[in-house]
C-alpha positions in Angstrom: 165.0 -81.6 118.7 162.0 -81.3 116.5 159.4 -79.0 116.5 155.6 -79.8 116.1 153.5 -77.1 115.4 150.1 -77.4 116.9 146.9 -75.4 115.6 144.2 -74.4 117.7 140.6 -73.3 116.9 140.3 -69.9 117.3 137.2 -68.2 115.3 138.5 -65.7 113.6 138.3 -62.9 116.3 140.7 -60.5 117.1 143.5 -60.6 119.5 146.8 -58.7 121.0 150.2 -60.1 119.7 153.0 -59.0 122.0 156.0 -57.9 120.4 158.5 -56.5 123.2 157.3 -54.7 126.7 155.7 -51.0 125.5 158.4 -48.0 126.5 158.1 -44.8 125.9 156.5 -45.4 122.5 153.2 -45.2 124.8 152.9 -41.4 125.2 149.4 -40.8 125.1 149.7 -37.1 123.5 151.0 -37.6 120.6 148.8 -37.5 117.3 151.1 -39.3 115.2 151.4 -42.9 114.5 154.3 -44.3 113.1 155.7 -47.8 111.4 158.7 -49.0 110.2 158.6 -50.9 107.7 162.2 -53.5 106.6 163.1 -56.4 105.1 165.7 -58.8 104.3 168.0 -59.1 107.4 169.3 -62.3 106.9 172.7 -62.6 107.4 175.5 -64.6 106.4 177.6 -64.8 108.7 177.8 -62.9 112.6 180.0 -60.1 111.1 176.5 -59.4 109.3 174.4 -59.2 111.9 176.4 -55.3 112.5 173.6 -54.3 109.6 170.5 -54.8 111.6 172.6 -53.6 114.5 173.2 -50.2 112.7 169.4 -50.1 111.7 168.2 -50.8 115.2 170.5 -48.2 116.6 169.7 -45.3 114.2 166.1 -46.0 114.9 166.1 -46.0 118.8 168.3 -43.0 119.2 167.3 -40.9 116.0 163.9 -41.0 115.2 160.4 -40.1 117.3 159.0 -42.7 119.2 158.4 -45.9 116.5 154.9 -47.5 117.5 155.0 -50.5 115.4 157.4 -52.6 113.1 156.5 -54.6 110.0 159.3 -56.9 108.8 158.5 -58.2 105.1 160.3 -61.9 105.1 163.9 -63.6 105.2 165.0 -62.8 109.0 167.3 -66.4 108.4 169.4 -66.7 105.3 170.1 -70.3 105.8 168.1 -73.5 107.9 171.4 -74.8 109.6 171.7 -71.2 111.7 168.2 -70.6 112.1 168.1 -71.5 115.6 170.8 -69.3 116.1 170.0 -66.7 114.2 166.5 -66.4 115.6 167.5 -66.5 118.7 169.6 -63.4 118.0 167.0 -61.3 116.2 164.1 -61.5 119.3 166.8 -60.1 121.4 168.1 -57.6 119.2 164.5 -56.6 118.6 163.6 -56.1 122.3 166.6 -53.5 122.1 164.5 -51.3 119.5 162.1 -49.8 122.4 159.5 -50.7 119.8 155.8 -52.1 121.5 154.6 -54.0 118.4 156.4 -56.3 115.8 154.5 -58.7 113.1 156.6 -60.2 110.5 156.1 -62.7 107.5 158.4 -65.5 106.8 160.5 -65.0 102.8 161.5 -67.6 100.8 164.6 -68.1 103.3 162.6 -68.4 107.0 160.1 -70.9 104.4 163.9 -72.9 104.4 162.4 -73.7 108.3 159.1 -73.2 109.3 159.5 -75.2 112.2 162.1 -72.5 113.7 159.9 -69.9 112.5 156.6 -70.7 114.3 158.6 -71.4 117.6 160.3 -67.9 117.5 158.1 -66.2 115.5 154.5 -67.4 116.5 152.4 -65.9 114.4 150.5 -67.9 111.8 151.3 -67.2 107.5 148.8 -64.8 106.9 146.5 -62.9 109.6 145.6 -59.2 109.6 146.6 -56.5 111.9 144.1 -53.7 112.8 145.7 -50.1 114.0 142.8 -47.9 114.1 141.0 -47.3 111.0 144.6 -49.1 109.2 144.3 -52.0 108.5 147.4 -54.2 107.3 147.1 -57.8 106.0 149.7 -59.5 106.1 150.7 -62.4 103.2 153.8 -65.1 104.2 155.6 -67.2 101.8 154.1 -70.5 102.0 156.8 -72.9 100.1 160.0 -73.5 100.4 160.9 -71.7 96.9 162.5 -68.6 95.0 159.1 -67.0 94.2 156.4 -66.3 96.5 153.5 -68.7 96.8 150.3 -68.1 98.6 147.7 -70.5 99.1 144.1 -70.1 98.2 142.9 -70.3 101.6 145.7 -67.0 102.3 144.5 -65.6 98.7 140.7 -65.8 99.9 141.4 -64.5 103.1 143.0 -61.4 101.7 140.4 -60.7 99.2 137.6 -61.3 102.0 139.9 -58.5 104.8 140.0 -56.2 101.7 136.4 -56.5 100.4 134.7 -55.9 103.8 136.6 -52.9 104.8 136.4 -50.5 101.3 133.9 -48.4 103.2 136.0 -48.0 106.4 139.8 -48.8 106.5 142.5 -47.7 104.8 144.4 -50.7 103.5 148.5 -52.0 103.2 148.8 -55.4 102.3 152.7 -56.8 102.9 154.3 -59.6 100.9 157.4 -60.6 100.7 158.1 -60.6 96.7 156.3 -58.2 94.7 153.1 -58.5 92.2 154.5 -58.7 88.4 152.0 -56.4 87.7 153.6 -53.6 89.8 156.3 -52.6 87.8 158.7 -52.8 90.5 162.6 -53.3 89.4 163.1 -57.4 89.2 159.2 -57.8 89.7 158.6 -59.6 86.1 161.4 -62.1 87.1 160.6 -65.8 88.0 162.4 -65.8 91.4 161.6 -62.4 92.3 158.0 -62.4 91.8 154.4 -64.0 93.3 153.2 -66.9 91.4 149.3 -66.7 90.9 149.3 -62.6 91.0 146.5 -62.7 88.5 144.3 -63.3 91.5 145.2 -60.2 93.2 145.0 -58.2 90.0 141.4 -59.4 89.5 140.4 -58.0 93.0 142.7 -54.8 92.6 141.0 -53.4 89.4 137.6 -53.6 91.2 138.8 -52.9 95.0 140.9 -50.6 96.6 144.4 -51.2 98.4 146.5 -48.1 99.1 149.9 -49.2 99.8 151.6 -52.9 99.0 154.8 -53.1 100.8 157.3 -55.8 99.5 161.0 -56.9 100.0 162.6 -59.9 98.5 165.2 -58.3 95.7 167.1 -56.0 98.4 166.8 -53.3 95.1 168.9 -50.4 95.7 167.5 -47.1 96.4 169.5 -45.2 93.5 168.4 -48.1 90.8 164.9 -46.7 90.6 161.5 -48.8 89.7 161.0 -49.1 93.4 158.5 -47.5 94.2 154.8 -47.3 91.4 151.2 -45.7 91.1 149.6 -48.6 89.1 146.3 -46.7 87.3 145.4 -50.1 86.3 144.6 -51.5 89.7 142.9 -48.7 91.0 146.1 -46.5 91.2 147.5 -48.9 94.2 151.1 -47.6 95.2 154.1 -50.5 95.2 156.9 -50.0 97.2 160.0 -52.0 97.5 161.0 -51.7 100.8 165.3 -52.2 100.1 166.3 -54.0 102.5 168.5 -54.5 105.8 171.8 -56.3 104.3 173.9 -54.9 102.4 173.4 -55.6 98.5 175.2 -54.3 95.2 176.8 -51.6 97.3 173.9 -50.0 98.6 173.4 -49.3 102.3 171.5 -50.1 105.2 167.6 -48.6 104.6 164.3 -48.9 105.2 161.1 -46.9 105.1 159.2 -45.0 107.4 155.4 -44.5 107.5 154.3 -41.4 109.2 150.5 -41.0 110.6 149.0 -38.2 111.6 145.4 -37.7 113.9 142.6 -36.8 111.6 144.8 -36.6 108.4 144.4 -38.7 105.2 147.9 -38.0 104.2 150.4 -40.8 104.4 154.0 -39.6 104.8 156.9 -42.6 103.5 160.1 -41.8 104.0 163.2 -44.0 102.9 165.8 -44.1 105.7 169.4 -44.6 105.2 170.6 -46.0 108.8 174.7 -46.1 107.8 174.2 -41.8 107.2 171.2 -41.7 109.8 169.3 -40.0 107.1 166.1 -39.6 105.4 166.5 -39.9 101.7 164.5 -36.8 100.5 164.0 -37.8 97.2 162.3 -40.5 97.6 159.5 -39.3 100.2 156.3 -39.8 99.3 152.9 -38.9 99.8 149.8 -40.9 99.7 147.2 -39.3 100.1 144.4 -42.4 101.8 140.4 -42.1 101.3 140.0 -41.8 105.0 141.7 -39.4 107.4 143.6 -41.6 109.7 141.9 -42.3 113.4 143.3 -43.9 116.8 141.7 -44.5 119.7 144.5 -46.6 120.9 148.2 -47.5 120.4 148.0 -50.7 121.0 146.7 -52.6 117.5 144.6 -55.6 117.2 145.5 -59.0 115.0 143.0 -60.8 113.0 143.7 -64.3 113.2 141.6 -66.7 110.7 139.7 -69.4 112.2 141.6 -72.4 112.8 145.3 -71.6 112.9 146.6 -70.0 115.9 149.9 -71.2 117.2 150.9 -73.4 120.0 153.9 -73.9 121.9 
């Protein structure tokens, strides 16, 4: 059956995207705020699927209360499942006890766009707002290897990080990496985001703490995944690794820890298969504004014209 995706005017305004039904992620006296951050599901096969199913698992029974989840692209691996497949993943997801989930699409989900939108519904690039953190989030747009953004995306990132320099800390989340990051795989064609000189431009003059990426699934131990880039206004790169399992490596993500009225940043890798934090690759950002919350529940930032209908 096809799908027709619908676009409705919307004036740029902020809104409330529902991920699954808040648990007890909601506990109002906690002063800590945390994400986490993965990539790269896509399976091949069912047997597969036992990868996201460890990662889930480790995070519901292991770890404090998650209050959001980022997912940085390729959910599908191949068009002919993605029905399937995404039909799967929101009901795995609900299982997480996690309130709030926005995702991109990756070169795969770009493979179908119509199964994304109707599972996924969220447009290719909006912002999310979680107290003074704000996260802008950057899709694939074409069906292809390397990440392409539009200018219209492009604009709308540089506008989002322009505006808040005085007030927000800032992660933007794509699904390959800048070239100029110096992330393993980064400088390759198929690995990389087409255009990047755009984003360097505005990153030598503007600030963006973090930039979480997935795409090349890089092991933890091959180093070059994470990078302090002086150049552009000492931005930090992370590769995020990813949910499958590549070259060996096992099932891991990241972490981000928050904390009420601090401007330190806690990222912790997390191997799910030993239900583990990898010490040595913690890191600690420290951000230009202590970190506030007056509520749990975050806010998207949808540009005007494109939000999805049924």
């Amino acid at each position: 059956m096809a799908v027709t995706v619908v676009f409705a005017v919307f004036s740029s305004v902020k809104i409330s995207i529902a991920g699954t039904p808040p648990g007890n992620n909601t506990v109002k006296n906690r002063d800590s705020y945390i994400i986490w951050a993965h990539s790269d599901i896509q399976p091949k096969n069912r047997w597969e699927r036992n990868y996201y199913k460890i990662a889930i698992e480790d995070i519901r029974k292991n770890l404090p209360p998650v209050d959001m989840a980022l997912l940085a692209g390729d959910i599908i691996q191949r068009r002919k499942d993605a029905e399937d497949d995404y039909r799967w993943f929101i009901k795995i997801r609900r299982s997480a006890s996690i309130p709030y989930w926005f995702e991109i699409a990756g070169n795969h989900d770009a493979r179908s766009f119509a199964h994304y939108f109707r599972f996924i519904r969220k447009p290719l690039y909006y912002s999310v707002y979680a107290g003074n953190l704000l996260i802008i989030c950057l899709s694939d747009e074409v069906n292809n290897s390397p990440t392409e953004i539009s200018e219209e995306a492009f604009q709308w990132w540089k506008d989002e990080v322009i505006k808040n320099q005085n007030r927000m800390n800032i992660i933007t989340v794509t699904h390959a990496a800048l070239p100029e990051s110096g992330l393993l795989f980064s400088g390759i064609y198929r690995s990389k985001i087409l255009g990047s000189k755009r984003f360097t431009g505005v990153l030598k003059k503007y600030r963006v703490d973090l930039w979480l990426s997935g795409h090349t699934s890089s092991p933890p131990g091959m180093g070059y995944n994470e990078n302090f880039v002086k150049e552009l206004n000492n931005t930090l790169f992370i590769n995020i690794s990813g949910i499958r399992k590549e070259l060996g490596m096992n099932v891991c993500s990241r972490i981000l820890f928050f904390k009420e009225k601090s401007n330190e940043m806690i990222i912790k890798m997390r191997d799910h298969n030993k239900r583990k934090f990898i010490k040595e690759r913690e890191i600690r950002l420290k951000m230009l504004f202590p970190f506030r919350f007056a509520s749990r529940k975050p806010l998207t930032k949808i540009p005007q014209g494109i939000i999805l209908s049924p």
